[in-house]
VODOMI-287830 format. One line per field, with one value per atom (N, C-alpha, C): residue number from 1; residue in three letters; x, y, z. Coordinates in nm, 4 decimals. Layout:
N
i	NUM:...
aa	ALA:...
east	X:...
north	Y:...
up	Z:...
This chain:
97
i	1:1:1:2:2:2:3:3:3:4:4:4:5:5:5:6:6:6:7:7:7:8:8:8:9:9:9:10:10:10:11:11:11:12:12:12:13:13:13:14:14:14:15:15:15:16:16:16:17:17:17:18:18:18:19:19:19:20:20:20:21:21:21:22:22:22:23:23:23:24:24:24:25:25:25:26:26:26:27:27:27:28:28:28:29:29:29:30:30:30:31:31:31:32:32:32:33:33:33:34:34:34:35:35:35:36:36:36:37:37:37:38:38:38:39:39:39:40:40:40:41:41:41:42:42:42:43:43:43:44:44:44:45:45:45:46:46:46:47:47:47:48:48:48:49:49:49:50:50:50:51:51:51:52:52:52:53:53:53:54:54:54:55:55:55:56:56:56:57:57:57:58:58:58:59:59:59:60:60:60:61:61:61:62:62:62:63:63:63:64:64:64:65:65:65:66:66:66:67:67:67:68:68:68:69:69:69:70:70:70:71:71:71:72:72:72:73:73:73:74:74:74:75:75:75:76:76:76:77:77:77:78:78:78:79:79:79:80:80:80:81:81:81:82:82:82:83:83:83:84:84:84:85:85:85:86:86:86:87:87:87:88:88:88:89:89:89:90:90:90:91:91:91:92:92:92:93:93:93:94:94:94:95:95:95:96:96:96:97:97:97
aa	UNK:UNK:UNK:UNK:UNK:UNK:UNK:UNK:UNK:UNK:UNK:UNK:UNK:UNK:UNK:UNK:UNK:UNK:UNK:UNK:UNK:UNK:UNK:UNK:UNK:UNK:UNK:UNK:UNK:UNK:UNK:UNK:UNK:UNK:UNK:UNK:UNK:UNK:UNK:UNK:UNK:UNK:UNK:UNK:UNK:UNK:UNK:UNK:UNK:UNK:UNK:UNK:UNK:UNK:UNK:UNK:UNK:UNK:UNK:UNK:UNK:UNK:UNK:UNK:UNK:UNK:UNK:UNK:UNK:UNK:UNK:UNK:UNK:UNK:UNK:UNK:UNK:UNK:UNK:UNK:UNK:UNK:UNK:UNK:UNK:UNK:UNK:UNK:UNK:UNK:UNK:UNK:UNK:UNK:UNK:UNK:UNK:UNK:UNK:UNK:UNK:UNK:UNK:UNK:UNK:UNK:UNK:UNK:UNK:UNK:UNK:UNK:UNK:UNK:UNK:UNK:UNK:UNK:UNK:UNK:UNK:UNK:UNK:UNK:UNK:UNK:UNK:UNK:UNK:UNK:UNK:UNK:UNK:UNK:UNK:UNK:UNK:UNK:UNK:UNK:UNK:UNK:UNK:UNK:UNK:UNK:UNK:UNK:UNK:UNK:UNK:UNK:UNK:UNK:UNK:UNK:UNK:UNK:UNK:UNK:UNK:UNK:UNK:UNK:UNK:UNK:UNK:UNK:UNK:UNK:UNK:UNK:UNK:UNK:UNK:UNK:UNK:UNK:UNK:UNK:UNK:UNK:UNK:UNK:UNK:UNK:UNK:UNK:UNK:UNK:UNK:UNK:UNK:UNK:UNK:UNK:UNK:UNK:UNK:UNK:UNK:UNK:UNK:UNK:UNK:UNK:UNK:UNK:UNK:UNK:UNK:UNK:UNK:UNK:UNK:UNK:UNK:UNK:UNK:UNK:UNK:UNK:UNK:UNK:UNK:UNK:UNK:UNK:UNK:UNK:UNK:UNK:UNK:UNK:UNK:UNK:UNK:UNK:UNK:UNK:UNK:UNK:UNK:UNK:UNK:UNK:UNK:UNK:UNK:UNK:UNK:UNK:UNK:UNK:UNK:UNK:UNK:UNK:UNK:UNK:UNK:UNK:UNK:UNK:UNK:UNK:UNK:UNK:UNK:UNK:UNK:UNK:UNK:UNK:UNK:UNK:UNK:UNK:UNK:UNK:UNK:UNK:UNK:UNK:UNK:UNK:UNK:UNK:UNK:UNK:UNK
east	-0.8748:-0.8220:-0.8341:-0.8707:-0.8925:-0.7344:-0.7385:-0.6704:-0.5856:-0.4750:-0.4116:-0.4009:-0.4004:-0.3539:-0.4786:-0.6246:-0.7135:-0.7419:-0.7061:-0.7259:-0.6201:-0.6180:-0.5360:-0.5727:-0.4579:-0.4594:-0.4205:-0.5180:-0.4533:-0.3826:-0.2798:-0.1966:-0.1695:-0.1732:-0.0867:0.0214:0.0522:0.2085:0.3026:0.2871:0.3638:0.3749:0.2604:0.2490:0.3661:0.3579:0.4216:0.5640:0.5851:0.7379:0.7838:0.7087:0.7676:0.8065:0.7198:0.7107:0.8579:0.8139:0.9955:1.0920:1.0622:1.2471:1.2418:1.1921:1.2116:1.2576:1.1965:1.2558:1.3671:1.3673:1.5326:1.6379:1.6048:1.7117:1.7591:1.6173:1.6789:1.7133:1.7145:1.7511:1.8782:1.9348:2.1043:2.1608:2.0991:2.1625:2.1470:2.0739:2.0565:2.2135:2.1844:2.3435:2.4394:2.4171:2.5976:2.6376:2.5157:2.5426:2.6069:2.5401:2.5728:2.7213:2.7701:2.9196:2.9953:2.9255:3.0136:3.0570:2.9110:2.9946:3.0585:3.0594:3.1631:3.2954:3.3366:3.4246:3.4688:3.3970:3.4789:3.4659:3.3504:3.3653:3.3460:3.3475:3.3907:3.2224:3.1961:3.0543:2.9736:3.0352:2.9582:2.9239:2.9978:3.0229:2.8590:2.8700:2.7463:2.6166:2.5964:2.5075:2.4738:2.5243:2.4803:2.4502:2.4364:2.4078:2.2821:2.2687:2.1357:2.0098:2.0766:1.9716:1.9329:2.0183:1.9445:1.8503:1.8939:1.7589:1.6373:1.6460:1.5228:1.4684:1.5818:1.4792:1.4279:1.4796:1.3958:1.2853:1.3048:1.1650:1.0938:1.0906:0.9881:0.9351:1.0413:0.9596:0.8362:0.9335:0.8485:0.7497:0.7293:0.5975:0.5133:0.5409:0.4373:0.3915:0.4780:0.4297:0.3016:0.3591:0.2322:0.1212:0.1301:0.0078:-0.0870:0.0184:-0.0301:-0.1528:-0.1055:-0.1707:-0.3085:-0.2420:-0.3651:-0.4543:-0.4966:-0.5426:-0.6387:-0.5571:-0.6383:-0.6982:-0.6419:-0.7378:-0.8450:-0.8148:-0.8497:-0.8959:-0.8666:-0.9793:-1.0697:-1.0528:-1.1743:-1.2495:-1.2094:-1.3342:-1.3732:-1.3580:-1.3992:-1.5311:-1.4813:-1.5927:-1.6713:-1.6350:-1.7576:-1.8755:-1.8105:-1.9035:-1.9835:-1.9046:-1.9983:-1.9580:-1.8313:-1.7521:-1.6435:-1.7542:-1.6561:-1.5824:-1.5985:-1.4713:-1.3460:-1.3626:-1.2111:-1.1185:-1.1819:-1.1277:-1.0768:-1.1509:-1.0990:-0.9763:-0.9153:-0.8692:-0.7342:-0.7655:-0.6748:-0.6250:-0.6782:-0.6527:-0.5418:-0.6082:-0.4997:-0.3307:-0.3639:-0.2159:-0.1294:-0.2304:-0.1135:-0.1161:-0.1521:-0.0892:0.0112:-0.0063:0.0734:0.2266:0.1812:0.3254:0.4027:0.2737:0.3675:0.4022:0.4286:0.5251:0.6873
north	-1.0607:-1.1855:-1.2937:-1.4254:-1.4778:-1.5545:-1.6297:-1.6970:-1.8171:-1.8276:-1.9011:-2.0492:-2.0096:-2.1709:-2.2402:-2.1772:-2.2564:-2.2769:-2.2935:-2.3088:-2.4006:-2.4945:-2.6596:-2.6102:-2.6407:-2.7019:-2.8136:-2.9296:-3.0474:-3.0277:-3.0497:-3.0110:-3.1571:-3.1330:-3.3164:-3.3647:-3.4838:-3.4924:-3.4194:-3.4368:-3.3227:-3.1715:-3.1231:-3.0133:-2.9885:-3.0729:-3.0574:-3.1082:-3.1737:-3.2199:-3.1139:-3.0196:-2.9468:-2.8085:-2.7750:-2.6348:-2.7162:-2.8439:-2.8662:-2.8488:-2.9181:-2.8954:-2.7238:-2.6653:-2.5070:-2.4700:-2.4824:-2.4378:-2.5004:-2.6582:-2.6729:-2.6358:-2.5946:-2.5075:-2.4460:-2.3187:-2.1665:-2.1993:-2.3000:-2.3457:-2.3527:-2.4600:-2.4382:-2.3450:-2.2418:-2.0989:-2.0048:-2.0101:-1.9614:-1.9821:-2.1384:-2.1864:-2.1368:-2.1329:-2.0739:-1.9568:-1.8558:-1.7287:-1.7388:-1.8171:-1.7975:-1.8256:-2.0049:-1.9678:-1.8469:-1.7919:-1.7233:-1.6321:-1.5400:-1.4175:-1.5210:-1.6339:-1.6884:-1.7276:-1.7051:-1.7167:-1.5722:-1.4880:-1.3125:-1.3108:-1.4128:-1.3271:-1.2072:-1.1584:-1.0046:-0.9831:-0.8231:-0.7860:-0.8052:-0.7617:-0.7831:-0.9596:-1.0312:-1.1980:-1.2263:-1.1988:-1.2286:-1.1313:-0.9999:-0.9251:-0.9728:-1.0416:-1.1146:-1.2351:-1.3420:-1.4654:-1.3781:-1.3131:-1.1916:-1.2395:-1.1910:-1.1414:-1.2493:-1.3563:-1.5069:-1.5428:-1.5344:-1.6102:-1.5077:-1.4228:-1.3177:-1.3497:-1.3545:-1.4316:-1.5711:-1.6137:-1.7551:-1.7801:-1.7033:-1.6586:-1.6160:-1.5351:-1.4713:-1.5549:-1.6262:-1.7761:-1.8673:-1.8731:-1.9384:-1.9704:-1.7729:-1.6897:-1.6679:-1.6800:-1.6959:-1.7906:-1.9411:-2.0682:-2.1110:-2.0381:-2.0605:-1.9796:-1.8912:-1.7716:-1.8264:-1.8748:-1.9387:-2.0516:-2.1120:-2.2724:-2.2312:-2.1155:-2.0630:-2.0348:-1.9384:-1.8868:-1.9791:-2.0907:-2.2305:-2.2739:-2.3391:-2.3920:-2.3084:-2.3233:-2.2233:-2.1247:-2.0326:-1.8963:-1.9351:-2.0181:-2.0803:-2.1725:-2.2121:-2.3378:-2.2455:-2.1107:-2.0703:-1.9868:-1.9407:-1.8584:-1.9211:-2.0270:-2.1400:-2.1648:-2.1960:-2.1766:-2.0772:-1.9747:-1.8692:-1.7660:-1.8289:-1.7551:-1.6348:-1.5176:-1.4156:-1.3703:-1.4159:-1.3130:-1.3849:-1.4766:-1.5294:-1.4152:-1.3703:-1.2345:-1.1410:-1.1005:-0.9876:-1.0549:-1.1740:-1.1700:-1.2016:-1.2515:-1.3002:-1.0808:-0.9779:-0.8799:-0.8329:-0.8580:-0.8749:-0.9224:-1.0210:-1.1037:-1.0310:-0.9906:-0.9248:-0.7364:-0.6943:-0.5878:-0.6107:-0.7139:-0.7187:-0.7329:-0.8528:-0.8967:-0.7674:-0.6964:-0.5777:-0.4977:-0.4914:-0.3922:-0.3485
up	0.8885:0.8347:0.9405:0.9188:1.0164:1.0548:1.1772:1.2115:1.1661:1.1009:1.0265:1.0746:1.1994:1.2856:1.3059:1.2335:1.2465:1.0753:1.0104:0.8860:0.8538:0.7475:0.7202:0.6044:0.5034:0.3070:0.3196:0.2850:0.2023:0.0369:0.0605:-0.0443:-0.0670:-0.2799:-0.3002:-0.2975:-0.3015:-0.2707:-0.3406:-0.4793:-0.5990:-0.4946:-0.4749:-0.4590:-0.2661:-0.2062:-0.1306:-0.1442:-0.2086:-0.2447:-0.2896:-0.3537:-0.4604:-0.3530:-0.2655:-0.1619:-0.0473:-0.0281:0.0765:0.0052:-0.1257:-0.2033:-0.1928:-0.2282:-0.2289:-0.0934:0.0000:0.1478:0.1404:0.1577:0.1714:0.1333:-0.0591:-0.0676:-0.0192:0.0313:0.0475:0.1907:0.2560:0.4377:0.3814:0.2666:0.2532:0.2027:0.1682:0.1196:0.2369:0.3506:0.4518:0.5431:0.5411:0.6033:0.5366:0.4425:0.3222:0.3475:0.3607:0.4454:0.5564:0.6483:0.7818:0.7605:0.7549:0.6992:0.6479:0.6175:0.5332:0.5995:0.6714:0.7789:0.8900:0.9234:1.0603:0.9677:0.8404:0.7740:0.7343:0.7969:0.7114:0.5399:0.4993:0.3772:0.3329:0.2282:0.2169:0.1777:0.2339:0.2287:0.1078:-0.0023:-0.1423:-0.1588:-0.1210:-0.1423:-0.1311:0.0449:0.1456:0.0888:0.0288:0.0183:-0.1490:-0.2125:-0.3350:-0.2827:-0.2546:-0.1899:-0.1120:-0.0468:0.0290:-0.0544:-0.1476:-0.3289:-0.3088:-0.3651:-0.4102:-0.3293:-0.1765:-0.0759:-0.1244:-0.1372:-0.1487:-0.2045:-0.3844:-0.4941:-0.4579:-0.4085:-0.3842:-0.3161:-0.1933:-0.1212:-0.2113:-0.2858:-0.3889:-0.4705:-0.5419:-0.5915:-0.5273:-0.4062:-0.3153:-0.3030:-0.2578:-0.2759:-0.3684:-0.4835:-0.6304:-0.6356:-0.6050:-0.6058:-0.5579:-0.4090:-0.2926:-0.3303:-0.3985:-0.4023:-0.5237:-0.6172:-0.7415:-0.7078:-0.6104:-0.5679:-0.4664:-0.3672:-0.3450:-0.4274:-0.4826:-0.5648:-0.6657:-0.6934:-0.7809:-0.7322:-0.5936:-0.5035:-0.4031:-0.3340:-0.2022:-0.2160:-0.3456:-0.3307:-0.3987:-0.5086:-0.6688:-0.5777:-0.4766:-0.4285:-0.2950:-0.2448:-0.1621:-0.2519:-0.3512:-0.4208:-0.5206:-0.5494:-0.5830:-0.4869:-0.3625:-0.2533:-0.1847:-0.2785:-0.2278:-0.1429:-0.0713:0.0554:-0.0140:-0.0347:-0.0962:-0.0020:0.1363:0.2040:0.2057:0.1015:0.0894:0.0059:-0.0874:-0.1910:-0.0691:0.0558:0.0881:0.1830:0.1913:0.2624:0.1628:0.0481:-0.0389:-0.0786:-0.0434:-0.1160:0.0622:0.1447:0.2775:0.2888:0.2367:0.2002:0.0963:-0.0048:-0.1195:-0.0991:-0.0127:0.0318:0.1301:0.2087:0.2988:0.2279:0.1071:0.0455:-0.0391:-0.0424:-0.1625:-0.0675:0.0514:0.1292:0.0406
Protein backbone atom coordinates (compact mmCIF):
# COMPACT_ATOMS: atom_id res chain seq x y z
CA UNK A 1 0.00 0.00 0.00
CA UNK A 2 1.57 3.06 -0.70
CA UNK A 3 2.25 5.95 1.47
CA UNK A 4 -0.68 8.00 2.70
CA UNK A 5 1.14 11.22 3.49
CA UNK A 6 2.04 11.34 -0.12
CA UNK A 7 -1.28 11.10 -1.60
CA UNK A 8 -3.95 14.48 -1.27
CA UNK A 9 -8.08 14.18 -2.10
CA UNK A 10 -9.49 17.31 -3.22
CA UNK A 11 -12.69 16.91 -1.65
CA UNK A 12 -15.82 19.53 -2.25
CA UNK A 13 -16.89 21.80 0.12
CA UNK A 14 -20.28 19.77 0.80
CA UNK A 15 -18.18 16.87 0.96
CA UNK A 16 -15.88 18.26 3.56
CA UNK A 17 -18.33 20.14 5.66
CA UNK A 18 -20.08 17.13 5.83
CA UNK A 19 -16.75 14.62 7.07
CA UNK A 20 -15.93 17.83 9.94
CA UNK A 21 -19.49 17.98 11.19
CA UNK A 22 -19.11 14.12 11.70
CA UNK A 23 -15.74 14.29 13.56
CA UNK A 24 -16.86 17.09 15.60
CA UNK A 25 -19.53 15.32 16.79
CA UNK A 26 -17.93 12.21 17.70
CA UNK A 27 -14.85 14.85 19.28
CA UNK A 28 -17.99 15.98 21.63
CA UNK A 29 -19.02 12.54 22.50
CA UNK A 30 -15.40 11.70 23.01
CA UNK A 31 -15.38 14.67 25.61
CA UNK A 32 -18.79 13.46 27.21
CA UNK A 33 -17.02 10.29 27.95
CA UNK A 34 -14.14 11.68 29.22
CA UNK A 35 -16.42 13.76 31.69
CA UNK A 36 -18.00 11.23 32.54
CA UNK A 37 -15.30 8.74 33.94
CA UNK A 38 -13.69 12.22 35.80
CA UNK A 39 -17.35 12.36 37.12
CA UNK A 40 -17.63 8.44 38.35
CA UNK A 41 -20.28 7.71 36.13
CA UNK A 42 -21.45 4.32 36.57
CA UNK A 43 -19.79 1.65 34.07
CA UNK A 44 -22.82 0.71 31.93
CA UNK A 45 -23.58 4.82 31.54
CA UNK A 46 -19.93 5.22 29.94
CA UNK A 47 -19.81 1.62 28.05
CA UNK A 48 -23.18 2.69 26.14
CA UNK A 49 -22.01 6.24 25.15
CA UNK A 50 -18.63 3.57 24.08
CA UNK A 51 -21.23 2.08 21.47
CA UNK A 52 -22.32 5.39 20.09
CA UNK A 53 -18.68 6.74 19.31
CA UNK A 54 -18.09 3.36 17.60
CA UNK A 55 -21.23 3.69 15.75
CA UNK A 56 -20.30 6.88 14.61
CA UNK A 57 -16.90 6.08 13.64
CA UNK A 58 -18.45 3.43 11.55
CA UNK A 59 -20.57 5.91 9.88
CA UNK A 60 -17.82 7.84 9.44
CA UNK A 61 -16.20 5.09 7.88
CA UNK A 62 -18.85 4.15 5.19
CA UNK A 63 -19.05 7.78 4.33
CA UNK A 64 -15.42 7.99 3.63
CA UNK A 65 -15.22 4.60 1.89
CA UNK A 66 -18.39 5.46 -0.02
CA UNK A 67 -16.67 8.78 -1.48
CA UNK A 68 -13.63 6.87 -1.98
CA UNK A 69 -14.76 4.42 -3.94
CA UNK A 70 -16.80 7.14 -6.36
CA UNK A 71 -14.08 9.08 -6.69
CA UNK A 72 -10.68 7.87 -6.27
CA UNK A 73 -10.96 4.23 -7.12
CA UNK A 74 -13.55 4.98 -10.49
CA UNK A 75 -11.06 7.67 -11.73
CA UNK A 76 -8.04 5.52 -10.77
CA UNK A 77 -9.41 2.62 -12.92
CA UNK A 78 -10.62 4.72 -15.64
CA UNK A 79 -7.09 5.49 -15.91
CA UNK A 80 -6.11 2.41 -15.96
CA UNK A 81 -4.31 2.31 -12.48
CA UNK A 82 -5.65 -1.11 -11.33
CA UNK A 83 -3.47 -1.17 -8.37
CA UNK A 84 -5.78 1.14 -6.92
CA UNK A 85 -8.30 -2.12 -6.43
CA UNK A 86 -5.55 -3.89 -4.62
CA UNK A 87 -5.05 -1.38 -2.37
CA UNK A 88 -8.71 -0.40 -1.95
CA UNK A 89 -8.98 -4.57 -1.02
CA UNK A 90 -5.95 -3.56 1.74
CA UNK A 91 -8.02 -1.02 3.51
CA UNK A 92 -11.12 -3.21 3.76
CA UNK A 93 -9.41 -6.11 5.30
CA UNK A 94 -7.74 -4.03 7.39
CA UNK A 95 -11.24 -2.38 8.38
CA UNK A 96 -12.91 -5.81 8.80
CA UNK A 97 -10.61 -6.73 11.68
Amino acid sequence: MSDCCNKKKERTQEEYKSLINRLNRIEGQIRGIKGMVENDAYCTDILIQVSAVNSALNSFNKKLLENHIKTCVTDDIIKGKTETVDELVEVLQKLMK
